[in-house]
C-alpha positions as CSV (number, residue, x, y, z in Angstrom):
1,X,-101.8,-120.3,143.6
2,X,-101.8,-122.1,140.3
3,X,-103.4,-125.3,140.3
4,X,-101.2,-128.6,140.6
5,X,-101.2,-131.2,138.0
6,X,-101.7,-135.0,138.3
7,X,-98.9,-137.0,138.0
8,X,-98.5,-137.8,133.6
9,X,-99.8,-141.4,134.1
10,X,-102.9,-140.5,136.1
11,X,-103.4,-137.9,133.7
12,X,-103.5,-140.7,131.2
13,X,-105.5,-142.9,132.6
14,X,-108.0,-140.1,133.5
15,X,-108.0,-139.0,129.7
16,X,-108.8,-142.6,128.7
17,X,-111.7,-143.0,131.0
18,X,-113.5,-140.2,129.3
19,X,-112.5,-140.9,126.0
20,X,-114.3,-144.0,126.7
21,X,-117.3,-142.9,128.6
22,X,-120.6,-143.7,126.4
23,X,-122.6,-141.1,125.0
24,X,-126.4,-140.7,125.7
25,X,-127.2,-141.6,122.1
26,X,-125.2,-144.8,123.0
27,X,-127.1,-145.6,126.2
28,X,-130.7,-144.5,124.4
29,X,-130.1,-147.3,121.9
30,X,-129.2,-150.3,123.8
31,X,-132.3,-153.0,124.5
32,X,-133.3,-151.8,128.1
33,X,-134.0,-148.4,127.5
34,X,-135.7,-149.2,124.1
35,X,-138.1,-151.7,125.6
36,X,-138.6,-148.4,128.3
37,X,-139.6,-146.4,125.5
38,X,-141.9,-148.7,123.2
39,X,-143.5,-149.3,126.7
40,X,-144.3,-145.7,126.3
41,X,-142.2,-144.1,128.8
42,X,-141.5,-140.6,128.0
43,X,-138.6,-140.0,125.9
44,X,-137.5,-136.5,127.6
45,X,-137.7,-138.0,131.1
46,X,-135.9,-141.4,129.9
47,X,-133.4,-139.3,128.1
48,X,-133.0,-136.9,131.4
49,X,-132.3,-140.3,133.1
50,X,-129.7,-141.4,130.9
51,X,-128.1,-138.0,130.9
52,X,-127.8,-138.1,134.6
53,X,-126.5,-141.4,134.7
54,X,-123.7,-140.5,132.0
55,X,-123.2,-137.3,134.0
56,X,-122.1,-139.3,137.1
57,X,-120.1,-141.6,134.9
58,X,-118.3,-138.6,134.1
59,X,-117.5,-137.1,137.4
60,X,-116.7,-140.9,138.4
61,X,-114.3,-141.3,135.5
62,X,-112.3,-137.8,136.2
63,X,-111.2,-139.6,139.4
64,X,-109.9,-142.4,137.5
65,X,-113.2,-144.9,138.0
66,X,-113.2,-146.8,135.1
67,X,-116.4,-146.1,132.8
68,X,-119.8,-148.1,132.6
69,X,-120.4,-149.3,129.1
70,X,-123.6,-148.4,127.6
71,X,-125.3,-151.5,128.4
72,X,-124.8,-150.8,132.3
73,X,-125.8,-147.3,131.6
74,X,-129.3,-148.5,130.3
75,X,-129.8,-151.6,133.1
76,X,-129.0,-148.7,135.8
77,X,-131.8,-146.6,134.1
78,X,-134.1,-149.5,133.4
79,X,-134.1,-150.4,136.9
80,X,-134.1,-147.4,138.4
81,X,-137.6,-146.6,136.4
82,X,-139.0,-150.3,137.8
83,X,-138.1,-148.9,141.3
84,X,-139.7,-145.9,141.0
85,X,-143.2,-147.2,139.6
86,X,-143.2,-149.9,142.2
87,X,-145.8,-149.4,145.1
88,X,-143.8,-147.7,148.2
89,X,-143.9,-148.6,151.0
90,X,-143.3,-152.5,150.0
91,X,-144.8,-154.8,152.1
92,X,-141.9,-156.7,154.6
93,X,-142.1,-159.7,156.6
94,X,-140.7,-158.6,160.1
95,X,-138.5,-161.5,161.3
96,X,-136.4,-159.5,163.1
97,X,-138.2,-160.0,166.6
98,X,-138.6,-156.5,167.0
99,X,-142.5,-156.1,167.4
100,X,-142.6,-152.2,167.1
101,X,-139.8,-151.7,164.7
102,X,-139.9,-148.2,164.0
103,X,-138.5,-148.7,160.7
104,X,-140.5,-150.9,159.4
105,X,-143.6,-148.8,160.4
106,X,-144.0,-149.9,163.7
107,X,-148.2,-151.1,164.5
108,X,-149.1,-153.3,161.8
109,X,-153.4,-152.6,161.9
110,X,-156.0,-154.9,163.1
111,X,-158.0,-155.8,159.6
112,X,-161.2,-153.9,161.0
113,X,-158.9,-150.8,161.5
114,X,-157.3,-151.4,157.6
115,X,-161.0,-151.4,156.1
116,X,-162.0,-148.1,158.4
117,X,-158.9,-146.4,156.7
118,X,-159.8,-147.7,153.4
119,X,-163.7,-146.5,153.8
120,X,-162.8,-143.0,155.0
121,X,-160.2,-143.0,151.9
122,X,-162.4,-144.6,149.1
123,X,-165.3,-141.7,149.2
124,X,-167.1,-138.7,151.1
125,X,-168.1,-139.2,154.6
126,X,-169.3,-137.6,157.7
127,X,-165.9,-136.5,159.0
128,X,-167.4,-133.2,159.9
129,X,-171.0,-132.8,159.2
130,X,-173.6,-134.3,161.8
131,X,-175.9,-136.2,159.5
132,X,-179.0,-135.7,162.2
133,X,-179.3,-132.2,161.7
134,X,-176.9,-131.2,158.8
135,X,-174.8,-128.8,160.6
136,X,-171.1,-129.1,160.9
137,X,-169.8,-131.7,163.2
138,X,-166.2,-132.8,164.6
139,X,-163.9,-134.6,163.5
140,X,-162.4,-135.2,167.1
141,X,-166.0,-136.4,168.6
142,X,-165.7,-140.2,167.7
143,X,-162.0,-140.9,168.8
144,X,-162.5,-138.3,172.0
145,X,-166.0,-140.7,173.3
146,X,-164.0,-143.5,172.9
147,X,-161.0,-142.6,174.7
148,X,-163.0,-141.2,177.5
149,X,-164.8,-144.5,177.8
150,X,-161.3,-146.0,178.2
151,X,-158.8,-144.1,180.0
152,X,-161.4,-142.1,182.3
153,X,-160.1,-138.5,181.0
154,X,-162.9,-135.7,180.8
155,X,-162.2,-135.5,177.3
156,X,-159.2,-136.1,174.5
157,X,-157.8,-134.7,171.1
158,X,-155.7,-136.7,168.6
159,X,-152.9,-135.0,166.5
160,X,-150.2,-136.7,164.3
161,X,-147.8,-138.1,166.5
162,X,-147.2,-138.2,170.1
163,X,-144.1,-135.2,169.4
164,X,-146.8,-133.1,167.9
165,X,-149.2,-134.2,171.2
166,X,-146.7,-132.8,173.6
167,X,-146.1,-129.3,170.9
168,X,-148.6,-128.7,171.2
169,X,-149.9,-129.4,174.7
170,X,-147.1,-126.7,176.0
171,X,-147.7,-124.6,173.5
172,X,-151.3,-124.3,175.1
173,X,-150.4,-124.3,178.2
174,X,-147.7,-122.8,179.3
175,X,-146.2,-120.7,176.4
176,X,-144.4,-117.5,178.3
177,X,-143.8,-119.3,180.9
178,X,-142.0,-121.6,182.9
179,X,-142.2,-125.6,182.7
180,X,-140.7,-127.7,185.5
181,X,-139.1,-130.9,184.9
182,X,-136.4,-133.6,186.2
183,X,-133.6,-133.1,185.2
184,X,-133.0,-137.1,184.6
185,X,-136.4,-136.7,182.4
186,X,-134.8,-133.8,180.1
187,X,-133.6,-136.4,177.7
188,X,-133.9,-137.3,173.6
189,X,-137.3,-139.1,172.9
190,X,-135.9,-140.4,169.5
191,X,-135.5,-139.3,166.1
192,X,-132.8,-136.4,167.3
193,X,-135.9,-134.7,169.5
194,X,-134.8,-133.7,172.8
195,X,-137.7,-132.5,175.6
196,X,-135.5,-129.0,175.5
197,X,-135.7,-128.6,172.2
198,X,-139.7,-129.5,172.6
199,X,-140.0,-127.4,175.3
200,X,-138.4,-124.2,173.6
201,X,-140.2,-124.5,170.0
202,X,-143.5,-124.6,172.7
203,X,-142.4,-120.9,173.8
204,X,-142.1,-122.4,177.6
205,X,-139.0,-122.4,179.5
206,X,-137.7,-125.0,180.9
207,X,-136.8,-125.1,184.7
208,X,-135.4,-128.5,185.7
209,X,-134.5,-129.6,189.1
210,X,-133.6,-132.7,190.9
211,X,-130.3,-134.2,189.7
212,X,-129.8,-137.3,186.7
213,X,-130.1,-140.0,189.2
214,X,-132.1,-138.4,192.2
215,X,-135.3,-136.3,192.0
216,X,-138.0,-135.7,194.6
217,X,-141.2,-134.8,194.8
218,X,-140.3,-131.3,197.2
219,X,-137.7,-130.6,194.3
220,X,-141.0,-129.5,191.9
221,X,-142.7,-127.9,194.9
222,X,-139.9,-125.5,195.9
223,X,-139.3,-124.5,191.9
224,X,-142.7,-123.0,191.6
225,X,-143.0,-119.3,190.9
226,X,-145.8,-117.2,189.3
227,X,-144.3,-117.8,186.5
228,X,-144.6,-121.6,186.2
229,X,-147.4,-122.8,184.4
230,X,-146.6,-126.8,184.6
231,X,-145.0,-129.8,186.1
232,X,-143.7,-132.3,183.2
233,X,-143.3,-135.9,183.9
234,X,-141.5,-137.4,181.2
235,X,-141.7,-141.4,181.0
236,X,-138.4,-143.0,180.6
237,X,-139.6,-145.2,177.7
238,X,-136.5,-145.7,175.9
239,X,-133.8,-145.7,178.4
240,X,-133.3,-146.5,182.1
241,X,-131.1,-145.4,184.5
242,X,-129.9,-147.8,187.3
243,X,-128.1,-148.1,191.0
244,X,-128.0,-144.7,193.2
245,X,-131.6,-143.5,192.3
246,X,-134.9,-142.2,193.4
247,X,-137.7,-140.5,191.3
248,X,-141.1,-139.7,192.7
249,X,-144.2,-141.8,192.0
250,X,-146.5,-139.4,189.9
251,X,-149.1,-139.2,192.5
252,X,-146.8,-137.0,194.5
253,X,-145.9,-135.0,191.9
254,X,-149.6,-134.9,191.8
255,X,-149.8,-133.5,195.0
256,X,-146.7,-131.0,194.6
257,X,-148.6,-129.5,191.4
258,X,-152.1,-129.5,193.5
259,X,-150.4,-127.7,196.8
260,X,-148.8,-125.0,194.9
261,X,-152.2,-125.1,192.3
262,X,-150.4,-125.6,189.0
263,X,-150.7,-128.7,186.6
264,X,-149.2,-132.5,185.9
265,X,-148.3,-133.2,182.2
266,X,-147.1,-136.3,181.6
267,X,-145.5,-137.8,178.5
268,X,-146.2,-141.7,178.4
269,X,-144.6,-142.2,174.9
270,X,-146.0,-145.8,174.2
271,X,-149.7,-145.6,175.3
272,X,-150.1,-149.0,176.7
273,X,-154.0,-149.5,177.6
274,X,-153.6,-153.4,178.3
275,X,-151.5,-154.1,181.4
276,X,-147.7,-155.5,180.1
277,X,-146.9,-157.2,183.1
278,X,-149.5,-160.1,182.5
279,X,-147.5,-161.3,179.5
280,X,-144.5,-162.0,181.5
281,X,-142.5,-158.7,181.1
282,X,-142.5,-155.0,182.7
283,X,-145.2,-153.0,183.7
284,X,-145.3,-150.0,181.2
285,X,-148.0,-147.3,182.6
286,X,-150.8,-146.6,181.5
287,X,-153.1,-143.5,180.6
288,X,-155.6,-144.7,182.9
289,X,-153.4,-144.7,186.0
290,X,-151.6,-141.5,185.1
291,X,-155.1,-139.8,184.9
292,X,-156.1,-141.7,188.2
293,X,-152.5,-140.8,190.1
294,X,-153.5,-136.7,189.6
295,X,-152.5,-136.1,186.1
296,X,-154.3,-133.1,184.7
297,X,-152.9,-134.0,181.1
298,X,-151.0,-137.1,179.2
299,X,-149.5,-137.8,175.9
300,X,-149.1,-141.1,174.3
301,X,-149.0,-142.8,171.0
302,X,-151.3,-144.0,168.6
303,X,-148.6,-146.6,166.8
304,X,-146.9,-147.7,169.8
305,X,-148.3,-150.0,172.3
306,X,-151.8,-148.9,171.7
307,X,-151.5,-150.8,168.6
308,X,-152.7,-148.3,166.2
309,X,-151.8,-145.6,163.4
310,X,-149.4,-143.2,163.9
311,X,-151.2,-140.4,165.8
312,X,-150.4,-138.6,168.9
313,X,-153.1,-138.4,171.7
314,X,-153.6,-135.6,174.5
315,X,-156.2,-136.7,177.2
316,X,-157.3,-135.1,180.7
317,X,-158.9,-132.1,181.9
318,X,-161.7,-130.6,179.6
319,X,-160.4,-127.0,180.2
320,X,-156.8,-127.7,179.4
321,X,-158.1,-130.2,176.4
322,X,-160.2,-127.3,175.0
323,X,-157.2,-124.8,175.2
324,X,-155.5,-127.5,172.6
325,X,-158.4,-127.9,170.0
326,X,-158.6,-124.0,170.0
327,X,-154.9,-123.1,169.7
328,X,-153.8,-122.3,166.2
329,X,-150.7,-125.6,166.0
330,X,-153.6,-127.6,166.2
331,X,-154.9,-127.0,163.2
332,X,-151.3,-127.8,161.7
333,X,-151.0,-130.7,163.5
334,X,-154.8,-132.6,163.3
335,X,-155.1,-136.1,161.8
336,X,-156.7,-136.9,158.6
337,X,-159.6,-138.9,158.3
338,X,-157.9,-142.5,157.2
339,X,-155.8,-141.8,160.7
340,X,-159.0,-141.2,162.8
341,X,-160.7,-143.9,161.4
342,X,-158.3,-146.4,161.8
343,X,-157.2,-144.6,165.3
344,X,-161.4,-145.3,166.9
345,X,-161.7,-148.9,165.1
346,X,-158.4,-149.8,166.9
347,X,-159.9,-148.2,170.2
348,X,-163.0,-149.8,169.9
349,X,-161.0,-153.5,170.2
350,X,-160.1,-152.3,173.5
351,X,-164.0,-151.3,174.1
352,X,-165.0,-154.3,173.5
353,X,-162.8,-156.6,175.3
354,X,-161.2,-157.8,172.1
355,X,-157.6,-156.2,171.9
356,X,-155.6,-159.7,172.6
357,X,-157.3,-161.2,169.4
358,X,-157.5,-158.5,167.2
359,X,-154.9,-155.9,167.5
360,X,-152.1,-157.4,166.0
361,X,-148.9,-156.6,168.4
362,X,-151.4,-157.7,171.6
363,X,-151.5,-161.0,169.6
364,X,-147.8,-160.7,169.0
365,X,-146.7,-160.0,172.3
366,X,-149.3,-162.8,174.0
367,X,-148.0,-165.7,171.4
368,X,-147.2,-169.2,173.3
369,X,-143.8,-170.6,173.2
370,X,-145.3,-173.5,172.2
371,X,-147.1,-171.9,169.1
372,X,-143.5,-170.1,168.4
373,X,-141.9,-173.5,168.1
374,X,-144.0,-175.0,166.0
375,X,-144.3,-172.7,163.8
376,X,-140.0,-172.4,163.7
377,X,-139.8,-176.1,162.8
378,X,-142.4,-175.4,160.0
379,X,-140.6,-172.8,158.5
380,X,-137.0,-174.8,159.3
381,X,-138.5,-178.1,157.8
382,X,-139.5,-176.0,154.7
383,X,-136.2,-174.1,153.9
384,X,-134.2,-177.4,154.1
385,X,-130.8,-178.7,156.0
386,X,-129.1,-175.1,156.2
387,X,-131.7,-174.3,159.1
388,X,-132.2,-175.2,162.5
389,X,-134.4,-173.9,165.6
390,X,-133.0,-172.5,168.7
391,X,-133.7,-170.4,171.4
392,X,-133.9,-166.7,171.3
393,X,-135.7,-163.5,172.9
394,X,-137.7,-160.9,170.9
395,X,-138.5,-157.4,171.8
396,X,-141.0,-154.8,171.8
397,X,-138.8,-152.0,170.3
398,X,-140.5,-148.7,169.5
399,X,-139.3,-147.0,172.7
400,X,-140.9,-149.5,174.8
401,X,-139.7,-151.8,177.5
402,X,-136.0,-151.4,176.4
403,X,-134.5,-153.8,178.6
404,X,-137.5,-156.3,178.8
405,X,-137.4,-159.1,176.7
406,X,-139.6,-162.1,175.8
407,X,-138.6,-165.4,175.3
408,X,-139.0,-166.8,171.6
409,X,-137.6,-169.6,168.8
410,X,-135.8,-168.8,166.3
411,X,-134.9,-170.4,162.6
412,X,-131.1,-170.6,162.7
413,X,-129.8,-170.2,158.5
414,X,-126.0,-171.1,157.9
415,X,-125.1,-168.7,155.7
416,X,-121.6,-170.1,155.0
417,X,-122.7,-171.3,151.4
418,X,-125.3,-168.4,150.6
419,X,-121.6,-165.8,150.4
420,X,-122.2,-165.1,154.0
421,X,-124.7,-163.6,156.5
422,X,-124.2,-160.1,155.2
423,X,-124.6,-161.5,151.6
424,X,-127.8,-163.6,152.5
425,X,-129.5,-160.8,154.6
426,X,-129.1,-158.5,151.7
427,X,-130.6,-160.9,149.3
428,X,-133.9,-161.5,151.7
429,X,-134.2,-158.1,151.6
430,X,-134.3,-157.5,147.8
431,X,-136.4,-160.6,147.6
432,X,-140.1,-161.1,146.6
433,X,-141.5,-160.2,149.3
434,X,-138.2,-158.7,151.2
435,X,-137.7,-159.8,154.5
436,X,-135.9,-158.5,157.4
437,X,-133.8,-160.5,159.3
438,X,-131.2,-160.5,162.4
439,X,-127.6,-161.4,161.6
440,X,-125.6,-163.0,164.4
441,X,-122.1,-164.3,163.6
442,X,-122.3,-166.3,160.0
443,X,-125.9,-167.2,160.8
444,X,-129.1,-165.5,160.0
445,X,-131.8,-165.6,162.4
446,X,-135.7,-165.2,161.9
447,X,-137.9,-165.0,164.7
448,X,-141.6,-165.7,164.0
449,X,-143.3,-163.8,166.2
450,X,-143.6,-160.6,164.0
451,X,-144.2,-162.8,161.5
452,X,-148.4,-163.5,160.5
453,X,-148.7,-167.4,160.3
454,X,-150.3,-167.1,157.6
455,X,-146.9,-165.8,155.9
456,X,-144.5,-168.6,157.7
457,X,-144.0,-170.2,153.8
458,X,-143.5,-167.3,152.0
459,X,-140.7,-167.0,154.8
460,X,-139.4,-170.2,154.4
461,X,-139.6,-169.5,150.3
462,X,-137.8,-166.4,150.4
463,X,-134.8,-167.8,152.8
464,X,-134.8,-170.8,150.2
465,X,-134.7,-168.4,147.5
466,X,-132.0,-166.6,149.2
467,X,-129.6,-169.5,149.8
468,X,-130.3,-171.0,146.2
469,X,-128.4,-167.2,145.1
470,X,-131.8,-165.6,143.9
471,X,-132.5,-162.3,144.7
């Protein structure tokens, strides 16, 4: 069929938009793109930008946008090319309460853990090589000592993330054949992965048993075959499920998997090694007990609770440990030296009895209300008569605790004269340094706690900045 027509005044109006659409020669000549190239960017590049820019101006103006003018066309290009040759990630000041906001990069590092990065990164090292008597060494020693010290396991392997822990920890074990697990545990561990999904990219099949709410310990006993190679426990991290329900403590799970001789793996998620429940909210478990309760195997993260970089840790048995380090995913998988150094130097805080002071979500999470308050008014004194302090809760986020919360103080902003909460929240974060911030009604709120003290008045600056209209 023939195509239809627009209507004659569309038509028109279309015509006119590219009649007056700037050329590139046009946008190549106007003052931000000249400074661009007597700056010495290259003129192809530049000129590819422009082009691309003009290009969507075009297909914009066919559907009767009105054209940029030249000048727009360079100040697009201009700033696009300051973006792009600006550091990434930018630094942000967290005010949004959420300690383990995943995107923000979840575990800010302990300073010690920062320089161990920066020294593995900087030069050549012993990541491999045993300097006593020159013969290769491994790069899993270190971090595996350490965690046996800590969590009592007979020996551990770090990979890059906690999905790639559990990959490759079925993969190892239990690829060909069956895996057992609740089926309220079968569920999406964030980011769109779902323990199926794990499970079949492993090359094990899942069995599940039990039902969403109700699951015993007998329902993992009678599924065992000769074909199954595990039991899964999967820690609800980021979910819970409430009324009707009954799951099995993992010690009798333990006891299922030892009766009928096969294996516990359990997935921790957050890898909490300090008790939560001393700071007032939920107990989240730890690797320790999970290893003490009968596990042969668990998987928890590096940039979660533990406070670390983003790494994924397996730690248990010594025979199922080795079957990880020598299958071929794990190769694929392995963390690079700035991620095992800073994993042991964040470790080693928990060694040494020092996590609360140095790790900096432990110091996060154990902050006085008092401290919080203070700190609040500061802040509130500093950005002027828009903001007040009231009462609020931060939480630990990162698939942790979900329904726990702690209490905290918050800087109220008015945003009525700033355009609006929407208007000011975008302006903090396009600021200098951008900040991220909770919006609740026509007020924006910043909670301290995620928040170094040592940053409280480039806070207050920035929201001052933001209410005064500056970006």
């Amino acid at each position: 069929m023939p195509r239809s027509l627009p209507p004659p005044n569309i038509a028109r109006e279309m015509n006119a938009n590219l009649r007056n659409l700037p050329s590139v020669s046009d946008a190549l000549a106007q003052p931000p793109v000249a400074a661009m190239l007597a700056a010495g960017h290259p003129h192809s590049i530049v000129t590819g930008a422009v082009r691309e820019r003009v290009a969507e101006a075009r297909a914009a103006a066919a559907r009767g946008v009105p054209p940029p003018s030249a000048g727009d066309i360079a100040r697009a290009v201009a700033d696009a090319a300051e973006r792009s040759a600006a550091d990434w990630p930018a630094l942000v000041i967290n005010a949004t309460g959420v300690i383990l906001h995943t995107n923000l990069g979840r575990a800010p590092l302990s300073a010690e853990s920062v320089r161990a990065a920066a020294s593995a990164a900087e030069g050549y090292s012993d990541l491999e090589l045993d300097l006593a008597d020159g013969r290769r060494g491994d790069r899993h020693a270190a971090v595996a000592q350490t965690l046996r010290q800590l969590t009592g396991a007979e020996d551990a392997v770090a990979v890059n993330n906690n999905a790639g822990a559990m990959l490759l920890g079925l993969a190892a074990v239990a690829a060909g054949r069956e895996v057992v697990v609740s089926r309220g545990e079968a569920s999406e561990i964030g980011g769109g992965f779902r323990i199926p999904d794990v499970l079949a990219q492993s090359g094990a099949k899942l069995v599940e048993v039990g039902t969403v709410n109700r699951t015993y310990a007998r329902d993992y006993e009678r599924a065992v075959t000769d074909q199954t190679a595990a039991l899964l426990v999967v820690h609800r991290s980021n979910f819970r499920v409430l009324g009707f329900t009954h799951e099995p403590a993992l010690a009798e799970v333990a006891a299922a998997g030892a009766a009928r001789g096969v294996p516990v793996l359990h997935d921790l998620g957050s890898g909490a090694l300090l008790d939560t429940a001393q700071f007032g909210i939920g107990h989240e478990p730890t690797p320790q007990e999970s290893l003490a309760a009968g596990a042969a195997l668990v998987f928890f993260s590096g940039d979660k609770l533990l406070g670390g970089p983003q790494a994924g840790i397996a730690a248990g048995s010594a025979e199922l440990v080795a079957a990880l380090r020598s299958h071929p995913l794990a190769r694929a998988l392995r963390a690079d030296k700035m991620t095992l150094a800073a994993l042991r130097r964040t470790l080693l805080h928990y060694a040494r009895g020092e996590a609360i002071t140095k790790i900096p979500i432990w110091r996060m999470i154990a902050a006085p209300l008092e401290e919080l308050d203070a700190r609040a008014m500061a802040v509130a004194e500093r950005v002027g008569a828009a903001a007040s302090v009231v009462d609020g809760a931060s939480r630990l986020g990162g698939g942790s605790l979900p329904t726990d919360e702690l209490p905290t103080r918050l800087v109220s902003v008015d945003a009525s004269g700033a355009g609006g909460a929407s208007e000011l929240a975008r302006r903090l974060r396009a600021g200098s340094p951008p900040v991220a911030a909770r919006i609740e009604g026509e007020r924006v709120l910043l909670d301290p706690r995620a928040v170094p003290p040592e940053r409280d008045a480039a806070l207050a600056d920035a929201v001052a900045a933001g209410l005064a209209g500056e970006d």
